[in-house]
C-alpha positions as CSV (number, residue, x, y, z in Angstrom):
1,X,140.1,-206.8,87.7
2,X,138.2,-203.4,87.4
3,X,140.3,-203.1,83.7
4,X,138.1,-199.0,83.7
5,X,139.4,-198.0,87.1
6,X,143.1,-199.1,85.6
7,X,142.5,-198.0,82.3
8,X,141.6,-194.6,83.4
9,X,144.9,-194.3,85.5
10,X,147.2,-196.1,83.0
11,X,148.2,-192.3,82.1
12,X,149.5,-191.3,85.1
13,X,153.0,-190.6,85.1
14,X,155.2,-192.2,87.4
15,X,157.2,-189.4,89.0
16,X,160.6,-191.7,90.6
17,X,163.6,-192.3,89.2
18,X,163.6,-194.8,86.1
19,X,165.5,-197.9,87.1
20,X,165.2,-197.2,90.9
21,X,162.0,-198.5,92.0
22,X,161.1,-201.9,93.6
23,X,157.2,-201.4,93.0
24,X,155.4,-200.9,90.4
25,X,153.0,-197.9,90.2
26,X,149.9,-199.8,89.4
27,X,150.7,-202.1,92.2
28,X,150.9,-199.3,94.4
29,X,147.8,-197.6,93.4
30,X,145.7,-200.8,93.8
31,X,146.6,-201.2,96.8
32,X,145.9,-198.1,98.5
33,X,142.7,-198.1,96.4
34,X,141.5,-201.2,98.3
35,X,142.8,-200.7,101.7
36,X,140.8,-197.1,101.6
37,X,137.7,-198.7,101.0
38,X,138.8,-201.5,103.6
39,X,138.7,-198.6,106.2
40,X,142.5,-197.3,106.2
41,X,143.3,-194.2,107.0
42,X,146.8,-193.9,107.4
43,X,149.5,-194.7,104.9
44,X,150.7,-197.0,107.7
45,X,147.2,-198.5,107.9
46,X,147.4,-198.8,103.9
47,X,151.2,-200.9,104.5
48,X,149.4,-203.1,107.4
49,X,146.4,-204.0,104.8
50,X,149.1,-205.1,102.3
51,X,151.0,-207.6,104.1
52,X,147.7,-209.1,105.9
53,X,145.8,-209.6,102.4
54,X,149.4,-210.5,100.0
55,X,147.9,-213.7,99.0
56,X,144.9,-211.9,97.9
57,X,146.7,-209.3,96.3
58,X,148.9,-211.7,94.7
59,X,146.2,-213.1,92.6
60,X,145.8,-210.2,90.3
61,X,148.7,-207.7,90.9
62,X,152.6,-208.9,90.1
63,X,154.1,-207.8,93.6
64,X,157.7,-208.5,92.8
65,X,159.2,-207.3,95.3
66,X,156.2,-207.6,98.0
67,X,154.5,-205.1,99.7
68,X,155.9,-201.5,100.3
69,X,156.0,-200.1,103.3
70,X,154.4,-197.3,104.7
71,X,157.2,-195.0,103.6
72,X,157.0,-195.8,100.1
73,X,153.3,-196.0,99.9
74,X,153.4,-192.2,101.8
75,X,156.7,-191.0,98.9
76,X,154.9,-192.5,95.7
77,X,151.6,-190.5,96.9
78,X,153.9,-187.2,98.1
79,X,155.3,-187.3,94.5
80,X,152.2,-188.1,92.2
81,X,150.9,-184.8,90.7
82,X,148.0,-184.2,92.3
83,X,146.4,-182.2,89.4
84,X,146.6,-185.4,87.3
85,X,146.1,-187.9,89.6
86,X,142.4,-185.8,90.1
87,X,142.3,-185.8,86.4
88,X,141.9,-189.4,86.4
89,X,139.8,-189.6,88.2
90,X,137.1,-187.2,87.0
91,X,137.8,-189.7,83.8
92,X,137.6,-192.8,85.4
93,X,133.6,-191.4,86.4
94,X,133.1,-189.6,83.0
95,X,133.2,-193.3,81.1
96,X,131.4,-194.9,84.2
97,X,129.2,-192.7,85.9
98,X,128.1,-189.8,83.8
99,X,125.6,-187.5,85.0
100,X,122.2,-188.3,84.3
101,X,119.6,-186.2,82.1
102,X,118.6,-183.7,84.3
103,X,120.4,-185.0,87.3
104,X,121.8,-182.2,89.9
105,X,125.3,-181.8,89.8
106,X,126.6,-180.0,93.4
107,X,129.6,-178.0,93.7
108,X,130.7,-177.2,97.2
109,X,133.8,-177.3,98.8
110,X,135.3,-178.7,102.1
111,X,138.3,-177.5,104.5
112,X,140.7,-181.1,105.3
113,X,140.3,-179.6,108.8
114,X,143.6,-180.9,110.1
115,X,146.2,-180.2,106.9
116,X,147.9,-177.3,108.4
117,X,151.2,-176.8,109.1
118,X,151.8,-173.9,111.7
119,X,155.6,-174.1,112.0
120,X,155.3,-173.4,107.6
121,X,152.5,-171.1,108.1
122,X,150.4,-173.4,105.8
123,X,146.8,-173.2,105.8
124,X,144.5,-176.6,105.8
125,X,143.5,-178.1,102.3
126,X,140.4,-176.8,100.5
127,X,138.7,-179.1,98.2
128,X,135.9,-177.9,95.5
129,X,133.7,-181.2,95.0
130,X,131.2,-182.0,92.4
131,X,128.1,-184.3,93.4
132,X,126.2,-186.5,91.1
133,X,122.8,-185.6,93.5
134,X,120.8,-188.8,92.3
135,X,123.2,-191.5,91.7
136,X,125.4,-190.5,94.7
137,X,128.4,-190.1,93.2
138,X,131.4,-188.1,93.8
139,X,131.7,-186.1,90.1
140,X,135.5,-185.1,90.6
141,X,137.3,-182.6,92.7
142,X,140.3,-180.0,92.6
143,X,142.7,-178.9,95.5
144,X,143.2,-175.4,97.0
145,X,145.3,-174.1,99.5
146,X,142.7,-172.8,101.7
147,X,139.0,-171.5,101.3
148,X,140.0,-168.5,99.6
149,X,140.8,-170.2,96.2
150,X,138.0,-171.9,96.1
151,X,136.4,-169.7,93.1
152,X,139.4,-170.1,91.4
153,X,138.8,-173.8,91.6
154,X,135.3,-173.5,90.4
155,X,136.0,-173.1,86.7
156,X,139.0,-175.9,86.5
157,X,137.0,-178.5,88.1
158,X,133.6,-177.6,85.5
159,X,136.4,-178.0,82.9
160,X,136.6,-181.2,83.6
161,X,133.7,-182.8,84.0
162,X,130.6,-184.2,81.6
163,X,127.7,-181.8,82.3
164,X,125.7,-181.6,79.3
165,X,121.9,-181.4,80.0
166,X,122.3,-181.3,84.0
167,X,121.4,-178.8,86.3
168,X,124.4,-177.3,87.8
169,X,124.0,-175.7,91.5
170,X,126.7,-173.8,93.2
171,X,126.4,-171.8,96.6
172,X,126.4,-167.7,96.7
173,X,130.6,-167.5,95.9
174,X,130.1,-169.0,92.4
175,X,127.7,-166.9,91.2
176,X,129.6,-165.3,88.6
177,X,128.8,-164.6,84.9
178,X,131.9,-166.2,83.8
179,X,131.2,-169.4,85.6
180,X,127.8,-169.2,83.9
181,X,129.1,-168.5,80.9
182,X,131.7,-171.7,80.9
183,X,128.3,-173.7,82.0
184,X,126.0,-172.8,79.1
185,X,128.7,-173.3,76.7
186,X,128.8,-176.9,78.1
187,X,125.5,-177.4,77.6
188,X,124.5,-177.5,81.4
189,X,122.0,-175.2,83.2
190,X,122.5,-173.1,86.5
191,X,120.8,-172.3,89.7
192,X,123.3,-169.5,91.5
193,X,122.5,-168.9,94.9
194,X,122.5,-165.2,95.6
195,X,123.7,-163.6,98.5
196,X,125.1,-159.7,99.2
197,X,128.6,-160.7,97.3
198,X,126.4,-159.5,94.2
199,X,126.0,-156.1,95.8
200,X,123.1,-154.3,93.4
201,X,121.7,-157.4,91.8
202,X,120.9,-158.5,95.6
203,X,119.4,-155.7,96.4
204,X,117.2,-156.0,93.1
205,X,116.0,-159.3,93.3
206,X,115.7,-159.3,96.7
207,X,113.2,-155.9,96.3
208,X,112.0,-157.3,93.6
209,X,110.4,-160.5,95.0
210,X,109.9,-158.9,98.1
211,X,107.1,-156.9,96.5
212,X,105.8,-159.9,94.1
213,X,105.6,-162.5,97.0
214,X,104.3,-160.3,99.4
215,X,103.0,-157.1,98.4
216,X,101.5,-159.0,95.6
217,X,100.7,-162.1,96.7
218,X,97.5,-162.5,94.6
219,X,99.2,-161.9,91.2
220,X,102.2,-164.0,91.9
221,X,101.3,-167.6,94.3
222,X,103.2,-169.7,95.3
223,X,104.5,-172.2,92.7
224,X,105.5,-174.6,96.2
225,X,104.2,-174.5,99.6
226,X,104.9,-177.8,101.7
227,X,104.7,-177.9,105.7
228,X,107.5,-180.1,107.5
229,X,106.9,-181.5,111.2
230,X,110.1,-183.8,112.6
231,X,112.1,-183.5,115.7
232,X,110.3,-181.2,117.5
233,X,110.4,-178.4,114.3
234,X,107.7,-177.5,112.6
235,X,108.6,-175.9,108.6
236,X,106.6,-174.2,106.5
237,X,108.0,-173.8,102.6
238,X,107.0,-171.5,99.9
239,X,109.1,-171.0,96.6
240,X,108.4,-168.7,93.6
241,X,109.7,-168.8,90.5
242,X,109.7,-165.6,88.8
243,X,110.1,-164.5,85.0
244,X,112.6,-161.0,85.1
245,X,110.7,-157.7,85.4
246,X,111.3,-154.8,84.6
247,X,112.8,-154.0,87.7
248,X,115.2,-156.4,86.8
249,X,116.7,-155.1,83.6
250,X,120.2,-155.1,84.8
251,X,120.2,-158.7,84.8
252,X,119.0,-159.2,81.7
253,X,123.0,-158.9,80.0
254,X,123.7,-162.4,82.8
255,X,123.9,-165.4,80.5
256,X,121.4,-167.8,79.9
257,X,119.4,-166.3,83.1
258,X,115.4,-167.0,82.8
259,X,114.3,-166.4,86.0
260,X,114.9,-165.8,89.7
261,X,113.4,-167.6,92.3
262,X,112.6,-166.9,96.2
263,X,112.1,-169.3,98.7
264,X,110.9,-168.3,102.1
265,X,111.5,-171.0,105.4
266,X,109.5,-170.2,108.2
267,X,110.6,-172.4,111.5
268,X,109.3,-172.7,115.2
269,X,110.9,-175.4,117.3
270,X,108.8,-176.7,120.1
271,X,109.2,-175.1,123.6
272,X,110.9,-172.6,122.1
273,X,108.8,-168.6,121.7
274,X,108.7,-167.7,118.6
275,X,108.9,-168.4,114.8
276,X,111.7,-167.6,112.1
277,X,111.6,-166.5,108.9
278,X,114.3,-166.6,106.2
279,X,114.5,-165.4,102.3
280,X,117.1,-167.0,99.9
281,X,117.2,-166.3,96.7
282,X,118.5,-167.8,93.3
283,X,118.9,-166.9,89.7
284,X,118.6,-169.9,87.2
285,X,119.1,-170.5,83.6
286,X,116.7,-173.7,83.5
287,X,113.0,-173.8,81.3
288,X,112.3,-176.8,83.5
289,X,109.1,-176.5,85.7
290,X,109.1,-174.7,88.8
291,X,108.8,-178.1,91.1
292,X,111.9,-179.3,88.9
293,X,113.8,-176.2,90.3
294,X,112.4,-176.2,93.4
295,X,113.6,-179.6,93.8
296,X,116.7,-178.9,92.5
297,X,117.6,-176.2,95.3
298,X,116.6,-178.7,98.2
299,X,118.9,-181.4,96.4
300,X,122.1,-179.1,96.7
301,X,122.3,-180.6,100.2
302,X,122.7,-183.9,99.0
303,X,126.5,-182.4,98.9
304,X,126.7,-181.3,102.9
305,X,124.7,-184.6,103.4
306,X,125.4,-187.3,101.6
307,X,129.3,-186.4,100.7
308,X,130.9,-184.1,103.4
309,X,129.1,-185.5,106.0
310,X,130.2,-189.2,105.1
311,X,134.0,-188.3,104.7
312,X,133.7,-186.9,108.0
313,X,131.6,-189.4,110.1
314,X,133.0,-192.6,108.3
315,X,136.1,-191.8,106.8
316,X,137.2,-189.6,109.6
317,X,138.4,-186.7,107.3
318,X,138.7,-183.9,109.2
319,X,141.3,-186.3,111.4
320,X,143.4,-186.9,109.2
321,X,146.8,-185.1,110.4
322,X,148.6,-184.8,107.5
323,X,151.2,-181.9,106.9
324,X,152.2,-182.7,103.1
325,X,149.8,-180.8,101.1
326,X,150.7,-183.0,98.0
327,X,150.1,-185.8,99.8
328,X,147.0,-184.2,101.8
329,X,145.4,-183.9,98.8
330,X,146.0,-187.1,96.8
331,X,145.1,-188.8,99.7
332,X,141.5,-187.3,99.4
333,X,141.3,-188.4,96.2
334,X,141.4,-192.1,97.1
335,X,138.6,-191.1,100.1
336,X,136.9,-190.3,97.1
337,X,137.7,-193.5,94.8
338,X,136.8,-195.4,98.1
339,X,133.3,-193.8,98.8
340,X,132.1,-194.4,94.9
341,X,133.2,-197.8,94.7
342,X,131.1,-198.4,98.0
343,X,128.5,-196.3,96.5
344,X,127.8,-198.7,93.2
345,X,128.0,-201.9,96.1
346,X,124.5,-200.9,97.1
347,X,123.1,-203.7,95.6
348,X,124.6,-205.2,99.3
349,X,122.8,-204.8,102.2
350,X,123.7,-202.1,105.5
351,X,125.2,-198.8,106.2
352,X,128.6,-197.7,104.1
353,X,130.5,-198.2,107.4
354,X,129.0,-201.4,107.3
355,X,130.0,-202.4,103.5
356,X,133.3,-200.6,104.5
357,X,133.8,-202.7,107.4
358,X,132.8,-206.1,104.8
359,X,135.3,-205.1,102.0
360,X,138.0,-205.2,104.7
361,X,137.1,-208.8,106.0
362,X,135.3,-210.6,103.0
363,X,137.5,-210.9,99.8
364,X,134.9,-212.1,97.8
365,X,133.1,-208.9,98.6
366,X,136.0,-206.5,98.0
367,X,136.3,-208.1,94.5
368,X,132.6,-207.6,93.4
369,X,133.3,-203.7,95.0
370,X,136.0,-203.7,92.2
371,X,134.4,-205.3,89.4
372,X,130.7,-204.0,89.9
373,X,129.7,-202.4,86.7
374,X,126.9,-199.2,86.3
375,X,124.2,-199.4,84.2
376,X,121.9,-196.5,84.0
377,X,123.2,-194.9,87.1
378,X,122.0,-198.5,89.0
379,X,124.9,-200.8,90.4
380,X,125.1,-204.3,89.4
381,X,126.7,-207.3,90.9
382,X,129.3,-209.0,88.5
């Protein structure tokens, strides 16, 4: 049963004592796996899922001393090295998954809101995620105590992952020319927001398309302009891509870089005086077309959206009161396992929460969740 999830794990290391354990490691990992996507969220809930589905389990895993309990579930995961255990995983969706031609890789990350440990003066969990934008799919992740690593994450998880011939977006603290640098040389493009953590080359762009989009409207139109009317908002967009002036020779030494593009939101919400106007701007290594890139920066969110917002909402993240980082964080890496596998099961009908809520109570369905196999980015029933 799902021999590439296994297969991908088979090289984890089993951290206790040779000769001492009642469980084996691949039982243990199964397990939790499934009771995760079941709707677990506790290692106790993961124990309680055990002993209720045994004869389920039973057909496919050796179980020779029966289920663990919680205790053991919550040691073997406090003791698994999280750096390999997320290793796996980026491999198990390398040789599944990979990205598609083009497709939008996202790299954000998200605070475990509740990881922290006061009485050790221990921060909450950070975790640098990237998103598959078009299939849905959680790429991989790294761990970092707190939000201020996250850059250092940045490079470690790209390391990682399959990213030739994608377009790679990262938010304002990754724009870095070494984290471009590491991209090109894996054969993926960039779009970098840019933001005042740039200092000069801000100020330069954001001069710099100031006077093209406005000052010179005529010469330089809009490559996008869309309007937007839903819940009471009304959302005018205009986006230019633009090829680097002279006013822009500092950046001509950034690697790979092509162009920088502007992208101006003007919002008025009903009943409320008033419009607002905001400029963001971006610097991109991509020869794609300027709707490609345009659409590109709008599917970032997918990240916010369609990731964080799901491990919040459904599998109550940010409630998870956990104090062992080690634990913390392997723990998010079977959210993670769980949300793909229920990802590839849209070939069933309903929300996640629903399929999440089926996997739990239908065998039959947890074992096609397992088994399902991706072709072309498309799930397919066994």
């Amino acid at each position: 049963m799902f021999s590439q999830l296994l297969t991908s794990f088979a090289t984890l290391p089993d951290p206790r004592c040779t000769g001492r354990t009642r469980h084996r490691l691949r039982d243990v990992l199964v397990m939790a796996i499934c009771a995760v996507v079941a709707g677990a969220e506790t290692w106790v809930d993961i124990a309680h899922y055990g002993q209720l589905k045994q004869p389920w389990l039973a057909t496919f895993l050796d179980l020779p001393n029966g289920i663990p309990s919680h205790d053991t579930f919550r040691r073997v995961f406090s003791l698994l090295d999280p750096q390999l255990l997320e290793q796996c995983f980026r491999q198990w969706m390398a040789t599944t998954a990979p990205p598609l031609p083009r497709e939008v890789v996202a790299i954000d990350g998200k605070t475990v809101r509740r990881s922290f440990d006061r009485g050790r003066a221990q921060g909450p969990l950070h975790v640098v995620s990237a998103f598959a934008t078009e299939q849905g799919l959680s790429l991989g992740q790294v761990g970092v105590l707190g939000k201020g690593q996250e850059l250092a994450a940045i490079p470690v998880l790209i390391s990682g992952l399959q990213l030739a011939n994608t377009i790679v977006t990262v938010d304002a603290l990754g724009c870095q020319r070494a984290i471009a640098q590491q991209l090109l040389a894996q054969q993926a493009d960039y779009i970098f927001a840019l933001k005042g953590n740039q200092g000069r080359y801000y100020q330069a762009v954001k001069t710099y398309c100031q006077r093209s989009c406005v000052e010179r409207w005529a010469e330089y139109p809009a490559d996008y302009d869309a309007f937007d009317r839903r819940h009471g908002r009304w959302v005018r967009r205009r986006a230019w891509v633009l090829p680097l002036g002279e006013e822009l020779a500092g950046l001509r030494t950034w690697p790979g870089l092509r162009a920088v593009i502007a992208v101006e939101t003007i919002r008025q919400v009903q009943h409320q005086p008033g419009t607002h106007v905001e400029w963001r701007y971006y610097l991109s290594s991509c020869p794609d077309a300027p709707a490609v890139l345009i659409q590109a920066i709008r599917r970032h969110w997918a990240i916010e959206n369609s990731l964080h917002w799901v491990l919040d909402v459904v599998f109550r993240e940010d409630e998870a009161r956990s104090r062992d980082q080690v634990a913390t964080r392997n723990f998010a890496v079977l959210r993670k396992l769980a949300f793909n596998l229920l990802q590839q099961g849209k070939h069933q009908p309903g929300s996640l929460r629903a399929r999440r809520r089926n996997a739990g109570w239908n065998d039959t369905y947890m074992t096609q969740l397992l088994t399902c196999a991706r072709q072309n980015g498309r799930a397919t029933a066994p």
